[in-house]
N, C-alpha and C positions, 0 to 999 in steps of 0.2 A: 875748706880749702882756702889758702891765701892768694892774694894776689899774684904772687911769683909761680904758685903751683899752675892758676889758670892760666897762667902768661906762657909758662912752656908747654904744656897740654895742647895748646891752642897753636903753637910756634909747630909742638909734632903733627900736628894733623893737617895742617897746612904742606908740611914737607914730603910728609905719607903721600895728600892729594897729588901734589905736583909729580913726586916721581910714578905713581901712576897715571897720569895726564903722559908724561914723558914714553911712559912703555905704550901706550893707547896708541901715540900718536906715530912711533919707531912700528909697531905692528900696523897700521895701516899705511904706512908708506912702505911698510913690503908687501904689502896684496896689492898696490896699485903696481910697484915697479915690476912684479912678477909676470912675463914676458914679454918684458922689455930689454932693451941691449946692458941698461944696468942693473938689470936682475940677472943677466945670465951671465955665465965664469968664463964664455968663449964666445966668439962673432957668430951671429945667425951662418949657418949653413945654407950653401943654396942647394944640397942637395934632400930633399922631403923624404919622409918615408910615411905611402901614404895608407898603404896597408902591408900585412902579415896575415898568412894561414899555415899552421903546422899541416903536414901530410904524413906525418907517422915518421918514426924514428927520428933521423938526424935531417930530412927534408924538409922545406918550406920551398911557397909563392910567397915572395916580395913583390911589391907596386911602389916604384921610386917614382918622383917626381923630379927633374931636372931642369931651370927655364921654362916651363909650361910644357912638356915632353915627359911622358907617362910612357917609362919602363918595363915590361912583367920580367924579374930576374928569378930562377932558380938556384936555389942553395943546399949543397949538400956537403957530405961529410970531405969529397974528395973535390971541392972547390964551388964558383958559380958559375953560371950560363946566363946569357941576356935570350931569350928564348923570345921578345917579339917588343913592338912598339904595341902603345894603348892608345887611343884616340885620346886627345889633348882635353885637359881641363876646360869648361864652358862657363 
């Protein structure tokens, strides 16, 4: 191998590193920003959703979370209900 072979050999692998250095570094600056306000595509919501249970067919219990105010809503095929307040988060 001549000089000029091992000069660009060397020039490639150089460039290889860096744009993987480059993807390394674009891939952990999305696992830190991931939920954060520039990770998400819309403003935090203040409304939580803090659980879900199906109850058969088209029914569910929801547990909303509102300002520190814990909702139980029911949800069915022909709309929802707020069916009671939950003792506030601790």
């Amino acid at each position: 191998m001549g000089g000029d072979e091992i000069g660009l050999a060397a020039s490639s692998l150089a460039s290889f590193t860096l744009i993987l250095g480059v993807l390394a570094g674009a891939l952990w600056l999305a696992r830190r920003l991931r939920g954060t306000k520039w990770g998400r595509a819309e403003a935090a919501s203040p409304i939580h959703l803090v659980a879900t249970r199906a109850l058969g067919g088209q029914h569910m219990l929801v547990l909303a979370e509102v300002e520190g105010q814990r909702f139980l809503i029911g949800v069915s095929r022909g709309g929802m209900t707020t069916l009671g307040r939950v003792g506030a988060r601790e």
